[in-house]
Backbone bond lengths (Angstrom), bond angles and torsions (degrees), N, CA, C in turn:
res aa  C-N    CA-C-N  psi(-1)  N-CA   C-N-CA  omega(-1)  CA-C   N-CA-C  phi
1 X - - - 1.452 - - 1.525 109.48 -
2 X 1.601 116.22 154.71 0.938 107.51 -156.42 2.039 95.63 -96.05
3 X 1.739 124.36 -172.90 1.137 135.86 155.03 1.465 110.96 -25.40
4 X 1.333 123.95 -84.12 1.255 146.44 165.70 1.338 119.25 -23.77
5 X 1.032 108.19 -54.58 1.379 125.90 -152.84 1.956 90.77 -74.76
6 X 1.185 113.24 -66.86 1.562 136.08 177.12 1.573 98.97 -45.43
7 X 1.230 122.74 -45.46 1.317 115.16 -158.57 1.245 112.80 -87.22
8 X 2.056 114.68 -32.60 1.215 101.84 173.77 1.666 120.49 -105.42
9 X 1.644 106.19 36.23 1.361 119.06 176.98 1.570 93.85 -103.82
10 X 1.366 131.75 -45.63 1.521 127.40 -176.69 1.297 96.83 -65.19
11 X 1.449 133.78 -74.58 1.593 136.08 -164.18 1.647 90.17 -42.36
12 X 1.547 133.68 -49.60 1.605 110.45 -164.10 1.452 105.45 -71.43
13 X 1.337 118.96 -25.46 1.593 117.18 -168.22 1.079 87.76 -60.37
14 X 1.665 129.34 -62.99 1.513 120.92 -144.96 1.497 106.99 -73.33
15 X 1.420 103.59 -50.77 1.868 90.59 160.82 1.449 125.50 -48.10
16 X 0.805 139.06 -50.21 1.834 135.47 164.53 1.578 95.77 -50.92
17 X 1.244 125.85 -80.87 1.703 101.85 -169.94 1.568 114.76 -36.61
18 X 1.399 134.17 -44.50 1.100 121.08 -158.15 1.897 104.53 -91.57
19 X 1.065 108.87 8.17 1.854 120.63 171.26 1.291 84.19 -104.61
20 X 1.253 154.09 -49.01 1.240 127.02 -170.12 1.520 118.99 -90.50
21 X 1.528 116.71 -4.45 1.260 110.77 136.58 1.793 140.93 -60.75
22 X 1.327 88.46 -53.15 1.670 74.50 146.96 1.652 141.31 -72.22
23 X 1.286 112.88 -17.27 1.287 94.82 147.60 1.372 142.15 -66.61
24 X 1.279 113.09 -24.40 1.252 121.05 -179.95 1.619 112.95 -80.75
25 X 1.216 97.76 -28.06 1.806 107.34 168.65 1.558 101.00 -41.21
26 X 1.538 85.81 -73.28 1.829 92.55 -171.01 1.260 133.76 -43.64
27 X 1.504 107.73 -49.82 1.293 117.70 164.43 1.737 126.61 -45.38
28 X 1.242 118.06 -63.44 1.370 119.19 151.10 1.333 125.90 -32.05
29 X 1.438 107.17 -29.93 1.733 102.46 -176.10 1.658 119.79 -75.59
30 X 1.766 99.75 -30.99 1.131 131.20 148.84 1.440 160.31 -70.72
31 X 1.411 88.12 10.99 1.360 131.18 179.07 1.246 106.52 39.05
32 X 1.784 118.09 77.10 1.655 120.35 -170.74 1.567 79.73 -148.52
33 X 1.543 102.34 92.07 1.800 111.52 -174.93 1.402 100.02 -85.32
34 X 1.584 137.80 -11.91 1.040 111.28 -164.59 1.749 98.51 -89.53
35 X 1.342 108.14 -44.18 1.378 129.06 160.11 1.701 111.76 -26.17
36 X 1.389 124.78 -96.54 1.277 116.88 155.04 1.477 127.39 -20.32
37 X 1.723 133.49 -23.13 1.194 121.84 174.87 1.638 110.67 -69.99
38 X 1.724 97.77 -30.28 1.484 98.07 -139.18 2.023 78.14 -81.35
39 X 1.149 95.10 -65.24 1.723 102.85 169.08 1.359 121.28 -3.17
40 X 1.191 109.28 -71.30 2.009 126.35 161.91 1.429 104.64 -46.82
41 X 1.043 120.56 -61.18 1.737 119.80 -169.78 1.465 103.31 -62.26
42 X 1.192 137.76 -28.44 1.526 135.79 159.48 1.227 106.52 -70.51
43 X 1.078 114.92 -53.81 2.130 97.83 -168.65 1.629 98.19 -63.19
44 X 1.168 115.03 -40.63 2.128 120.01 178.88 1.671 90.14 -45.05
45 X 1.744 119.91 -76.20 1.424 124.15 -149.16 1.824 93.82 -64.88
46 X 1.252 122.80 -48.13 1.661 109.94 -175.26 1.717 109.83 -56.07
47 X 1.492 97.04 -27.23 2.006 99.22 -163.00 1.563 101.47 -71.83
48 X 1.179 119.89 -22.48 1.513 137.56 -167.43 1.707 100.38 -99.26
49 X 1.188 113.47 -47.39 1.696 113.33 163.45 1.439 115.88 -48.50
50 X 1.579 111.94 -46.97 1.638 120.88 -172.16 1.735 95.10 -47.07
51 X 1.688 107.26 -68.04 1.290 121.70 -156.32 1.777 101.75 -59.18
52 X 1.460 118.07 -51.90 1.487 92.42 173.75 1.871 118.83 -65.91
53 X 1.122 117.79 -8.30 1.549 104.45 177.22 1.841 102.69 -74.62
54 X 1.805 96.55 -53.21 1.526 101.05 171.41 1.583 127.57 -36.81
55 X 1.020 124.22 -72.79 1.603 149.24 163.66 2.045 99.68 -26.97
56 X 1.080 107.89 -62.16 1.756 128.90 177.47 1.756 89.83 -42.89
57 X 1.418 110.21 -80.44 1.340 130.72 -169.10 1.497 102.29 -49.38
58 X 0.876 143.70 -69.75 1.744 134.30 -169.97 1.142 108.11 -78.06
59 X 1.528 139.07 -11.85 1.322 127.73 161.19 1.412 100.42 -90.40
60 X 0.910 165.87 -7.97 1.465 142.53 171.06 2.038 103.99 -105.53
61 X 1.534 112.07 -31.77 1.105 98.46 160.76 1.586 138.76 -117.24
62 X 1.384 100.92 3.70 2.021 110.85 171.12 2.110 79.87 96.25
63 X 1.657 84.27 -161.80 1.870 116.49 -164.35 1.139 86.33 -95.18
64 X 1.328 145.71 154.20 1.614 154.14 112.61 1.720 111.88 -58.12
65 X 1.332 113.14 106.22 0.967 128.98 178.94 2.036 109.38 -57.73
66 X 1.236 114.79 126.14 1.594 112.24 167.78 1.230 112.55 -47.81
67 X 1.452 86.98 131.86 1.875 93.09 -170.79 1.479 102.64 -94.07
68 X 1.795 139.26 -4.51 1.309 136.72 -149.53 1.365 93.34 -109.00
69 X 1.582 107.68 -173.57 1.407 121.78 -167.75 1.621 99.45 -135.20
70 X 1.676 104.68 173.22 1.276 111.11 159.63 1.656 116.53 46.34
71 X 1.549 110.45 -159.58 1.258 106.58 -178.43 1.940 118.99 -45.63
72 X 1.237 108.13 -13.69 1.685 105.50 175.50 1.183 112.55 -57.69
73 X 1.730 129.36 -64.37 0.866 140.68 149.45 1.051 128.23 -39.85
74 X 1.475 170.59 5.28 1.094 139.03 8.90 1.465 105.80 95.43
75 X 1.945 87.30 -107.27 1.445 106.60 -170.82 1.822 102.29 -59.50
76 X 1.202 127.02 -40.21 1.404 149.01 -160.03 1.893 91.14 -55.30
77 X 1.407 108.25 -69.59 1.176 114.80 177.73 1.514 138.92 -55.25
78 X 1.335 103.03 -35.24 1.515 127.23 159.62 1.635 114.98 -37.25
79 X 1.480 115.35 -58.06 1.280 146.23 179.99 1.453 105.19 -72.74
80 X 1.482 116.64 -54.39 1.438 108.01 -176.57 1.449 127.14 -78.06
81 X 1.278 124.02 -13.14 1.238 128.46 160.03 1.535 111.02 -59.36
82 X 1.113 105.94 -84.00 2.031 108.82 -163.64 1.540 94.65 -60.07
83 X 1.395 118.04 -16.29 1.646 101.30 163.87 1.574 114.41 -68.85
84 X 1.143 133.96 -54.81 1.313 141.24 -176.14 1.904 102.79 -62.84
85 X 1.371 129.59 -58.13 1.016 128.66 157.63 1.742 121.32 -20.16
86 X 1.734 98.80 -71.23 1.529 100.63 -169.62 1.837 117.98 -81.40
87 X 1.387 100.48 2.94 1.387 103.28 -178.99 1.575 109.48 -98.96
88 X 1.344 126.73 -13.31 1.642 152.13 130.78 1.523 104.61 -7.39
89 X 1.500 95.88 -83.07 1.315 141.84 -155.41 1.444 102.74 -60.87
90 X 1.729 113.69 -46.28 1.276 106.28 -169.45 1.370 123.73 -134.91
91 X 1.720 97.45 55.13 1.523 128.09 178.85 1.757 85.16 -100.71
92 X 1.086 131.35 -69.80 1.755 133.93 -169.42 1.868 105.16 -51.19
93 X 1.209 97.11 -61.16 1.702 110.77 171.88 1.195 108.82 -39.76
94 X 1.364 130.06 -54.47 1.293 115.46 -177.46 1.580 135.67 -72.04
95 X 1.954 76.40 -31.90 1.748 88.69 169.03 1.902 118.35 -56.29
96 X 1.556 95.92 -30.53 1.588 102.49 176.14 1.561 126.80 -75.15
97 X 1.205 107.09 -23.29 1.439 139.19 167.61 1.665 103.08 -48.30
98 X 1.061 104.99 -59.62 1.750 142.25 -172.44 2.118 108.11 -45.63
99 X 1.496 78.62 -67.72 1.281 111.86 -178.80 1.423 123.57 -63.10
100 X 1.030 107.83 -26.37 1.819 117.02 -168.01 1.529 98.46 -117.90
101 X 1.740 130.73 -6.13 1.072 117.66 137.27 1.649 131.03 -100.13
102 X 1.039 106.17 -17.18 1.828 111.99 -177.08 1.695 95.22 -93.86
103 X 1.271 123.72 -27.57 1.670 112.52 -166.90 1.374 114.09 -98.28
104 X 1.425 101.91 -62.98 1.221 135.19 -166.36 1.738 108.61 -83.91
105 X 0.983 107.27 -52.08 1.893 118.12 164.22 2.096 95.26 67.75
106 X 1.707 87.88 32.20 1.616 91.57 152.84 1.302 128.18 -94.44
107 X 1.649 110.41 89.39 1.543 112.39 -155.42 1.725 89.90 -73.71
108 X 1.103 141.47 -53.98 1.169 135.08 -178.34 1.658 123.19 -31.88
109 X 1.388 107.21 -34.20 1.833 108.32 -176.52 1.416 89.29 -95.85
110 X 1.163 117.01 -36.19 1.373 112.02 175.11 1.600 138.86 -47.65
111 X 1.529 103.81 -38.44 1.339 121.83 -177.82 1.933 98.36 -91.60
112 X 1.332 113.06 -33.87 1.468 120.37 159.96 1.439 119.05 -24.60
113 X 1.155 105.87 -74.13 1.380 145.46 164.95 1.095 109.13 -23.33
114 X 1.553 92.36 -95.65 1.786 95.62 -167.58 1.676 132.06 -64.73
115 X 1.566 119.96 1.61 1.072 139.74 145.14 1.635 125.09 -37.87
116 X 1.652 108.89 -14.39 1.388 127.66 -169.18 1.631 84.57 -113.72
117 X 1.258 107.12 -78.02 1.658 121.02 -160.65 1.254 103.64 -42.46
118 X 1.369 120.14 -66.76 1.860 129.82 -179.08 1.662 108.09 -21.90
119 X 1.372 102.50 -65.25 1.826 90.93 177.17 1.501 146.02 -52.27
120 X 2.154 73.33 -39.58 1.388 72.07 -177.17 1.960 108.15 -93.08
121 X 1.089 114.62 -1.29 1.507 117.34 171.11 1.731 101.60 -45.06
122 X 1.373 87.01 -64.44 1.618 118.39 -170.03 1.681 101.39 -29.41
123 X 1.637 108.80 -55.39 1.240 120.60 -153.22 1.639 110.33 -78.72
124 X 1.428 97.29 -34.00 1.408 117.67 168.58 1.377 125.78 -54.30
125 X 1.336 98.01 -20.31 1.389 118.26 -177.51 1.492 142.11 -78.20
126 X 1.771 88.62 -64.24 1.798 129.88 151.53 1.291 100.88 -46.17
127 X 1.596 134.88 -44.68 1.533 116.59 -138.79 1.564 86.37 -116.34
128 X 1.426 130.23 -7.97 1.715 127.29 144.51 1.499 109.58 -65.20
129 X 0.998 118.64 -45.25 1.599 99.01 171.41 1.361 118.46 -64.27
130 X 1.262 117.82 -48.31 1.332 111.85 160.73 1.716 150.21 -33.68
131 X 1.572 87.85 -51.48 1.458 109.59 160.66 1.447 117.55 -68.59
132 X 0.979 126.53 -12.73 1.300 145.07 -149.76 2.042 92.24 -91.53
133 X 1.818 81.24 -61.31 1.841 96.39 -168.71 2.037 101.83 -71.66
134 X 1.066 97.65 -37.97 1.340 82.80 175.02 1.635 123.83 -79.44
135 X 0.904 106.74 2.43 1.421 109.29 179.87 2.187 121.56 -86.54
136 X 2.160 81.72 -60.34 0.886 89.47 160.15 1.746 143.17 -139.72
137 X 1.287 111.24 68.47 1.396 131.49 -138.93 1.542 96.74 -170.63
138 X 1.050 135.34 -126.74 1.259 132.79 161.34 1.394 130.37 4.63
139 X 1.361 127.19 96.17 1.230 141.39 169.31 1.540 126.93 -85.84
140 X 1.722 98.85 120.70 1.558 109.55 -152.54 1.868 95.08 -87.33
């Protein structure tokens, strides 16, 4: 597969996981658990799609260095840190997320839980699209 091809198949996964986190928000809010299961199990299978397109993409072609200056870079870096940080962070979390509703069916640690994960999923999400446009989209 080509540059392109890899880069704007991960950026759509991670955007679809994080729309189907909000669906699943909603649903839960609305107490439609089967709805919300299926919801979660798509943002999980796209978030896990992102990482094999991701993983694919920098081993066959390396990092693309930021092409901007000044405050771009800047803003670029701001975003790409606690993105790389919280997407670390909430590869295990989710797996636990996972587990304590599909295994364990401890909705209580579960809903505990994901009160933490949800945001920062969310954020993990937004700020891949982001990184995404400034990288390759945005002309400095």
């Amino acid at each position: 597969m080509s540059l392109q091809t890899l880069t704007v198949l991960s950026t759509a996964c991670i955007v679809v996981s994080g729309l189907s986190l909000l669906v699943g928000w909603y649903f839960i809010r609305n107490k439609q658990i089967d709805r919300h299961r299926s919801a979660m199990l798509s943002a999980s299978t796209f978030a896990g799609l992102f990482l094999v397109f991701y993983v694919t993409r920098w081993a066959m072609y390396g990092s693309k260095p930021f092409p901007g200056e000044g405050a771009w870079r800047t803003f670029y870096f701001v975003n790409l840190v606690p993105h790389i940080i919280l997407a670390m962070v909430l590869a295990p979390l989710v797996v636990r997320l996972l587990y304590l509703a599909l295994r364990k069916r401890d909705y209580v640690a579960h809903r505990k839980l994901a009160r933490y994960v949800l945001p920062m999923w969310l954020y993990v999400s937004a700020s891949g699209w982001l990184i995404y446009y400034l990288l390759y989209v945005r002309v400095y």
